[in-house]
KEPA-476934 format. One line per 10 residues: number of its first residue (from 0); their letters; for each residue y, z, x of N, C-alpha, C. Coordinates in pm, 1 decimal. Atoms other than C-alpha are relative to their C-alpha. Example, Ala and Ser with C-alpha at 12.3 -4.5 7.8 and 13.67 -1.06 7.14 Angstrom:
2
0) as) -119.0,0.0,89.0,-450.0,780.0,1230.0,120.0,0.0,90.0 ~ -119.0,-6.0,-82.0,-106.0,714.0,1367.0,109.0,73.0,-77.0 $
***
This chain:
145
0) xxxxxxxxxx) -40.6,137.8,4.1,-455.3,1741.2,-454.5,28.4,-40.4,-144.9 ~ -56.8,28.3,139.6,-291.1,1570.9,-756.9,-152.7,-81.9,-75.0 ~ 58.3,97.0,67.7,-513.5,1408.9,-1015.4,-2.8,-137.7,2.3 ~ -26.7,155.5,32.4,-584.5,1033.6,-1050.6,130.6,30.5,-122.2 ~ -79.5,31.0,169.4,-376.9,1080.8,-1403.8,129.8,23.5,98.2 ~ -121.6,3.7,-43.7,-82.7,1179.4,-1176.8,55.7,-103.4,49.1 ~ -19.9,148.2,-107.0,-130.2,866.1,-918.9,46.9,-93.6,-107.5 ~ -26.1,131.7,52.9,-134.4,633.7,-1201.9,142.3,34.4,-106.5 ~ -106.0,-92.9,105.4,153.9,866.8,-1455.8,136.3,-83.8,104.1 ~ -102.5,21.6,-121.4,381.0,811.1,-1074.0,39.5,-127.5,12.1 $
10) xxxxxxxxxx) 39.4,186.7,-4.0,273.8,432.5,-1042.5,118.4,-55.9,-122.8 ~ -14.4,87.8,97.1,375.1,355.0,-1377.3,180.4,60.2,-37.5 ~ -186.2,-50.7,29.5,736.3,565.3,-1392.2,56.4,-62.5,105.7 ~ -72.2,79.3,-102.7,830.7,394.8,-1047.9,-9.9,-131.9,-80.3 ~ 11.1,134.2,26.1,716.9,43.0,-1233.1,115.2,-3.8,-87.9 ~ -78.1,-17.8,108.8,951.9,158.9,-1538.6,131.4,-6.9,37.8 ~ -157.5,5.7,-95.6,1236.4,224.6,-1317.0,26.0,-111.9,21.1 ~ -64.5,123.3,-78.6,1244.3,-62.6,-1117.8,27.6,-121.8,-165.6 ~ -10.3,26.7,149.2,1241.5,-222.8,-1495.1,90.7,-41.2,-31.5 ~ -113.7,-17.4,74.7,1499.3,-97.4,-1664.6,80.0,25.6,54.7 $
20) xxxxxxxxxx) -98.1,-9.1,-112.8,1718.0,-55.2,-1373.2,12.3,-179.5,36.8 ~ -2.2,119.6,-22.6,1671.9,-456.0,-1319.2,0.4,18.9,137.4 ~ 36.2,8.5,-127.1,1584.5,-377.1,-989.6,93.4,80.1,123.6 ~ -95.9,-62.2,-60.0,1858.1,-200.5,-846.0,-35.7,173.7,52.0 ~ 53.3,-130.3,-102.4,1666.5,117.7,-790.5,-160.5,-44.8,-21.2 ~ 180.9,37.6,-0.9,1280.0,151.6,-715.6,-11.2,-105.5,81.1 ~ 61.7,94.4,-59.9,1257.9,-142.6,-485.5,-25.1,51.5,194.4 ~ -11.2,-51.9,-122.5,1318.2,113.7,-132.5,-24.6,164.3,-45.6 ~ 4.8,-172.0,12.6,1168.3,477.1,-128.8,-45.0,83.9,166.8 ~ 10.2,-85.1,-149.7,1200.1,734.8,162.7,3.1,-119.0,117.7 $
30) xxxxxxxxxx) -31.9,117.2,-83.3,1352.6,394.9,349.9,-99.6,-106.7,19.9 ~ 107.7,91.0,-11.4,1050.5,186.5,321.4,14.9,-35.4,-97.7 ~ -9.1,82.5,85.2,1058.9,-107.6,100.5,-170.0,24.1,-73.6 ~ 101.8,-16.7,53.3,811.5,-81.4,-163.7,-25.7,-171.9,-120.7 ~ -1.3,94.6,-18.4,606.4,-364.9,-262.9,-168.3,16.4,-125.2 ~ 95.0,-40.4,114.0,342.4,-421.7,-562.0,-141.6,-59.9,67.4 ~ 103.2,84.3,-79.6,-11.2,-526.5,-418.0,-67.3,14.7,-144.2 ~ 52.3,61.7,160.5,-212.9,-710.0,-678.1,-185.8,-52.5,71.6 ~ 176.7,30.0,-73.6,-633.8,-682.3,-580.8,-98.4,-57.7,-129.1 ~ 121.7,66.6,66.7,-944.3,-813.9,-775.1,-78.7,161.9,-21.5 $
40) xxxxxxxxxx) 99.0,-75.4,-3.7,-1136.6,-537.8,-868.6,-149.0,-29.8,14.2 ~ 125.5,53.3,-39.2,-1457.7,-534.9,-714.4,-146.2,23.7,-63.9 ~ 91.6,-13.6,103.3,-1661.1,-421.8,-1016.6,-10.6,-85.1,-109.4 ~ -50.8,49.2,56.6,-1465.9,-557.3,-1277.1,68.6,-106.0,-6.9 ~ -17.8,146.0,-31.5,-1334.4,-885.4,-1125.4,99.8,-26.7,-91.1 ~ -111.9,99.8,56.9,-1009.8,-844.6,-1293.3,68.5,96.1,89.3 ~ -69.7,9.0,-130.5,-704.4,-805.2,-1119.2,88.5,140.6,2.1 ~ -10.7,-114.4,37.4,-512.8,-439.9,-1063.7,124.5,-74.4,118.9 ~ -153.5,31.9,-61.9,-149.8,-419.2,-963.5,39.8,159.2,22.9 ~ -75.3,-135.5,-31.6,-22.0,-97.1,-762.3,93.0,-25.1,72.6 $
50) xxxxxxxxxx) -114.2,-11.8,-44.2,294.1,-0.5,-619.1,5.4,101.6,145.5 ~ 20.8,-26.8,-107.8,281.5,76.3,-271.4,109.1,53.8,97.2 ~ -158.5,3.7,-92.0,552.2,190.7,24.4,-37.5,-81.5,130.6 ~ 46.0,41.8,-74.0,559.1,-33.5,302.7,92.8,50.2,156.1 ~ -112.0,-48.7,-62.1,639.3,151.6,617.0,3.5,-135.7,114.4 ~ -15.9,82.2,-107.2,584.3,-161.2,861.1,40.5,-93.2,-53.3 ~ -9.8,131.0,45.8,750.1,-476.8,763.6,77.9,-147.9,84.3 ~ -70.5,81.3,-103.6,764.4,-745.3,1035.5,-58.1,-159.8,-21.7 ~ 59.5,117.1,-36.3,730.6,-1134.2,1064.5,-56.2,-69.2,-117.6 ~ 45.6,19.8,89.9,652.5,-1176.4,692.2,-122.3,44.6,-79.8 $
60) xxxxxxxxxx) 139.9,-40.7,46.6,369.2,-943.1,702.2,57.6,153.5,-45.7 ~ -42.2,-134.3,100.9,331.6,-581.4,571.8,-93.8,95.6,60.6 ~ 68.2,-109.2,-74.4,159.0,-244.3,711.6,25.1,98.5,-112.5 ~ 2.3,-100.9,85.2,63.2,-11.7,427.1,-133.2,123.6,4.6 ~ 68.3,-80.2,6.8,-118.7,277.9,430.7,-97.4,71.9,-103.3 ~ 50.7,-97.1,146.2,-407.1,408.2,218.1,-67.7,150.9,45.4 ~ 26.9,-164.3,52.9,-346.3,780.3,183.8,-31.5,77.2,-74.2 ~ 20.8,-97.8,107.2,-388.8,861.8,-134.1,109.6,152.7,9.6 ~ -63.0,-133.0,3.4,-158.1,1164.6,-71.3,-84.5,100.1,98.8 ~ 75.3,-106.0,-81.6,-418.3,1300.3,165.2,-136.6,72.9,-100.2 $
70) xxxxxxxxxx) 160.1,-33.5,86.7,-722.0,1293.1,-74.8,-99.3,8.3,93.9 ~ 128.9,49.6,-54.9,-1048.3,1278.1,34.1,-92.8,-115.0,-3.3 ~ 23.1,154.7,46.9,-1133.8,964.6,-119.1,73.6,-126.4,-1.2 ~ -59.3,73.1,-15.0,-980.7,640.1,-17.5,15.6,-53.8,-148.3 ~ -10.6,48.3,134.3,-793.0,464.5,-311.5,-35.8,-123.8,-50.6 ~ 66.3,108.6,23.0,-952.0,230.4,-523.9,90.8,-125.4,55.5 ~ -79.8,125.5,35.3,-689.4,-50.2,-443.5,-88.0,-21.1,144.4 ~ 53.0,27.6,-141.1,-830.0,-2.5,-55.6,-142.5,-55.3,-18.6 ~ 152.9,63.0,-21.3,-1213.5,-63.7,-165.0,8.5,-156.8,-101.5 ~ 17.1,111.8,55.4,-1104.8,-354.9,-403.6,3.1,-95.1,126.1 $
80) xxxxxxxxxx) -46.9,101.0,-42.1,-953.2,-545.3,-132.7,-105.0,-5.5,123.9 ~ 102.4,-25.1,-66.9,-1253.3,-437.2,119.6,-55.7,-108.8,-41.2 ~ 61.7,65.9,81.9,-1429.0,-647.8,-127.1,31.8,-165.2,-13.9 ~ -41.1,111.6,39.0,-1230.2,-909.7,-180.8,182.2,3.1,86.6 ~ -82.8,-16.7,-126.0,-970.6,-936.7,125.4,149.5,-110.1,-89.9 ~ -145.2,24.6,87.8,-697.9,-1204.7,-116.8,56.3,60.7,-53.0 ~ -62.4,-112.8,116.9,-490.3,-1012.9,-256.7,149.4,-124.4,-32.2 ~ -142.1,51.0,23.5,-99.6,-1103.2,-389.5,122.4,144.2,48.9 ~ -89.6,-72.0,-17.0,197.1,-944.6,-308.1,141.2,-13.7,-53.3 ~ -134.7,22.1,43.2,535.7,-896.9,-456.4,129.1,109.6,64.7 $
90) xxxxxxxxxx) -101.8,-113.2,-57.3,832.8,-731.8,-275.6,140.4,-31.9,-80.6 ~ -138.6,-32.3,71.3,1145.8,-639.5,-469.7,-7.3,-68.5,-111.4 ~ 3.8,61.3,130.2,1033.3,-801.5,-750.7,36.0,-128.3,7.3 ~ -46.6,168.8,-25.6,1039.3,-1146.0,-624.0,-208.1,-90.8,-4.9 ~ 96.5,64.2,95.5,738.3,-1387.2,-660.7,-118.4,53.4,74.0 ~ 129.1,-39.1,-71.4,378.6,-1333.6,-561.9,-67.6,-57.7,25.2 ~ 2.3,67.4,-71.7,288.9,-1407.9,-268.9,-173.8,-3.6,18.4 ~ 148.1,-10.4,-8.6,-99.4,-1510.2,-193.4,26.4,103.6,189.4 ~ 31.7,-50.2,-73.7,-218.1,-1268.5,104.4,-97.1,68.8,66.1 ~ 113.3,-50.2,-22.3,-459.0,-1174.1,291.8,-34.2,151.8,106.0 $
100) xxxxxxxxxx) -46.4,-141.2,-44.1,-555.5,-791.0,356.3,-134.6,19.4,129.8 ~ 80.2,-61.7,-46.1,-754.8,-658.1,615.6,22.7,120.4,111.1 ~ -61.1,-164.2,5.5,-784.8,-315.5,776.5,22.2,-4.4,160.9 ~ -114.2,2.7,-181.3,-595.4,-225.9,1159.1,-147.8,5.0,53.9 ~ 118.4,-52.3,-32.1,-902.2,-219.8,1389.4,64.3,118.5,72.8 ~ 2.4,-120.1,-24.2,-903.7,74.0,1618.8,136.3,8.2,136.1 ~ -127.5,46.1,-45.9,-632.5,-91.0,1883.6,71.1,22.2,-58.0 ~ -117.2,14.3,100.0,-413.3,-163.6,1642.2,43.2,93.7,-77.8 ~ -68.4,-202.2,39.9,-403.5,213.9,1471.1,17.9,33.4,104.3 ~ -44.8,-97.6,-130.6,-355.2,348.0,1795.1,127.4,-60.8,22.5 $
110) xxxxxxxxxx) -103.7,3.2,-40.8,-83.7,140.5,1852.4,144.9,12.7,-153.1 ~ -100.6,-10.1,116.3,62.1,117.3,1458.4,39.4,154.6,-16.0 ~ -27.0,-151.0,48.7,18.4,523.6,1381.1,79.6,102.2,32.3 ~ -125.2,-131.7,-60.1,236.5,674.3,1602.8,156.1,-63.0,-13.5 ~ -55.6,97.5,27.9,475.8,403.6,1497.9,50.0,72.1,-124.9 ~ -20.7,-27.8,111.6,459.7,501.4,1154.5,22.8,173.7,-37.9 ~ -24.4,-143.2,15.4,431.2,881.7,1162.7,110.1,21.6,70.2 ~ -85.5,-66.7,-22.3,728.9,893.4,1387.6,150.6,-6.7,-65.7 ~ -73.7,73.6,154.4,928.7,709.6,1108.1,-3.3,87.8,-144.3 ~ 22.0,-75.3,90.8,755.1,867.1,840.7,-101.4,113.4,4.4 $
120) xxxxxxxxxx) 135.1,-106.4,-23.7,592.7,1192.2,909.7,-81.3,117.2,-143.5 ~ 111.0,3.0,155.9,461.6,1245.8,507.2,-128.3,-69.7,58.5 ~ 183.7,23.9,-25.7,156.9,1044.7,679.3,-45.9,80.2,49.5 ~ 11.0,-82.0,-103.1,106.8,1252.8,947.3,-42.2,144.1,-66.7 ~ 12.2,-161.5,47.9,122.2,1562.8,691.7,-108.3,-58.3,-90.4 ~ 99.3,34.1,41.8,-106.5,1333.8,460.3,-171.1,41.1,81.3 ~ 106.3,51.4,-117.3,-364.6,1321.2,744.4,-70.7,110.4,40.4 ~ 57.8,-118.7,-23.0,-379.6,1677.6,786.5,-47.2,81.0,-122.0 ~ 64.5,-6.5,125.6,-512.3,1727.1,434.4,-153.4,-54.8,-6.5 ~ 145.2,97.7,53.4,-829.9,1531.7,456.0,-77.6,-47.9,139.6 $
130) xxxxxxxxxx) 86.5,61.3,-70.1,-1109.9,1444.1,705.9,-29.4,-120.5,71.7 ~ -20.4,158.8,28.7,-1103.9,1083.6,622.2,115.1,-55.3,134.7 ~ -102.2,60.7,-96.2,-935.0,863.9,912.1,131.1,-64.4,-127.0 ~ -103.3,102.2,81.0,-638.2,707.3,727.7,14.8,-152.0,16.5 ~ 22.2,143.1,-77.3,-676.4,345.7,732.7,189.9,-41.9,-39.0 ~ -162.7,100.1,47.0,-359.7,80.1,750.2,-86.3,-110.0,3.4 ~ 53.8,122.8,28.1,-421.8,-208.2,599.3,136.3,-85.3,86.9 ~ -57.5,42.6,-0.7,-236.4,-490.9,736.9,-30.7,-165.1,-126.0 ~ -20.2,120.6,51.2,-88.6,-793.7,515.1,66.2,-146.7,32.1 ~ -88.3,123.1,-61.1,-49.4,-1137.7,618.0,12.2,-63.5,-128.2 $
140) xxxxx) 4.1,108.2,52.2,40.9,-1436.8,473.5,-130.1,-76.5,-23.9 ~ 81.0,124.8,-52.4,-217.3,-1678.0,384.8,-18.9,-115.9,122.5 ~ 4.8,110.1,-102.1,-108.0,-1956.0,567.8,5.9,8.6,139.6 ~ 21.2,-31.4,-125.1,-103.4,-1771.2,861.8,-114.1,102.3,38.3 ~ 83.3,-64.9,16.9,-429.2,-1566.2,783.7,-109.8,-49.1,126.3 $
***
């Protein structure tokens, strides 16, 4: 499995792109709109901004997956928001939105996962790397939280 130093090396050359490209690339990868989620860290109580792919995006909400690449360890952005369920969101580099995260229960993966792996089957190959269930977070809106 790749290093953290890779996750965050990857993170930060997709952030660069979408950049200095003014947005014109980096905002859609492997057809899923990608979308910055902005959590609280739940140690440190300041705020952490990652770059995410979103393969579900219906109704103003968002369905993202924490794979890690098929680690064994869920990624910190998943236990911040465990912690602290507000998060923000920004898609295509437009403003950020208040939102609130919480994780699919066990319905709702059964009915999102085969959804998403038959769309994108990188989860699916994620999944068979690691032990760990794969969670999906879903993202609403506040005001409809």
């Amino acid at each position: 499995m790749p290093p953290e130093f890779t996750f965050r090396a990857t993170n930060t050359a997709h952030r660069l792109l979408t950049r200095l490209t003014f947005g014109r690339f980096g905002h859609r990868i492997v057809g899923m709109p990608s979308l910055e989620l902005t959590t609280v860290g739940r140690r440190s109580g300041k705020e952490h901004a990652v770059l995410l792919t979103a393969p579900i995006a219906e109704d103003g909400g968002y369905v993202v997956v924490a794979s890690k690449a098929g680690e064994d360890k869920h990624p910190a952005w998943y236990h911040n928001l465990l912690a602290r369920p507000e998060v923000t969101v920004s898609v295509q580099g437009g403003p950020r939105t208040p939102m609130r995260a919480r994780v699919a229960d066990p319905a709702e993966r059964a009915e999102l996962w085969p959804r998403i792996t038959a769309e994108h089957p990188i989860y699916a190959n994620y999944q068979t790397r690691t032990d760990r269930e794969i969670p999906l977070v879903l993202l609403t809106p506040r005001d409809r939280a």
